[in-house]
N, C-alpha and C positions, 0 to 999 in steps of 0.2 A: 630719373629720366632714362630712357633706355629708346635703342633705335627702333626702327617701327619697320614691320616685315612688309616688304611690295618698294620696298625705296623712297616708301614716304620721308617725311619728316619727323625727328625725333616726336616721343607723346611722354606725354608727363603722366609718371604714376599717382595712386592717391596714397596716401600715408598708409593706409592698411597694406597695400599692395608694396609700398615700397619696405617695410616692416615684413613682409607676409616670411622671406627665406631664411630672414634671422631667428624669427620667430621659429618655425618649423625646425632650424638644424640643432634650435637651443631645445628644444622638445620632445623632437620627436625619436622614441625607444627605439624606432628603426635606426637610428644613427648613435646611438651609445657604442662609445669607444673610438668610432668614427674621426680620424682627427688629420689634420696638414691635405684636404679637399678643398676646392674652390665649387660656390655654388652658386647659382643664378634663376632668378623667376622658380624659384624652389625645385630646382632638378640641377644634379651634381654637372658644372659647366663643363662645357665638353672646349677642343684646343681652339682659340680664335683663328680667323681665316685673316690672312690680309683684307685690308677696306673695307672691315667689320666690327662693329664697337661690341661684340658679344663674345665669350667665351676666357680662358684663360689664358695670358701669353706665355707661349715656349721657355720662355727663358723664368716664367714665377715657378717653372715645377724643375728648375735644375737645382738638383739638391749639392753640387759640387759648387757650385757658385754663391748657394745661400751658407756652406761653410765658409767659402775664402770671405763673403759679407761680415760673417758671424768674428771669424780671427780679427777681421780688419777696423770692424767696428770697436771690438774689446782692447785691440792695442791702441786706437785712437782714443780711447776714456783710461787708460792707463797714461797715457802721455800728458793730459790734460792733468789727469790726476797729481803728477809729477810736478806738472809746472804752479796748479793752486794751491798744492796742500801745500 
């Protein structure tokens, strides 16, 4: 599903279309190498606006916060680890 441009009402993709950007970024030689990108209706997503269901949110591309995630998650499976092993 994806919003539908003029203030309609959300439209339903068809499987090929909704497949079409996975497909493309898993393929295509123009994006080899290419990695940690958000993409959408197969063109690299540009930043959401508020009261818009398209783009990427501010805060998916802060890479300081996907560290303290990355720490916080690893000490939470250590702790767990602790307590079942």
């Amino acid at each position: 599903m994806r919003a539908q441009a003029g203030g309609g009402g959300p439209a339903w993709k068809t499987p090929e279309q909704g497949a079409a950007t996975s497909v493309l970024v898993a393929t295509s030689p123009l994006l080899d190498g290419v990695g940690g990108r958000y993409f959408e209706d197969c063109n690299e997503a540009e930043l959401s606006q508020p009261g818009t269901r398209r783009g990427v949110a501010a805060y998916a591309l802060d890479s300081e916060a996907a560290a303290r995630l990355w720490q916080v998650s690893a000490e939470m499976l250590t702790a767990v680890a602790t307590v079942t092993g």
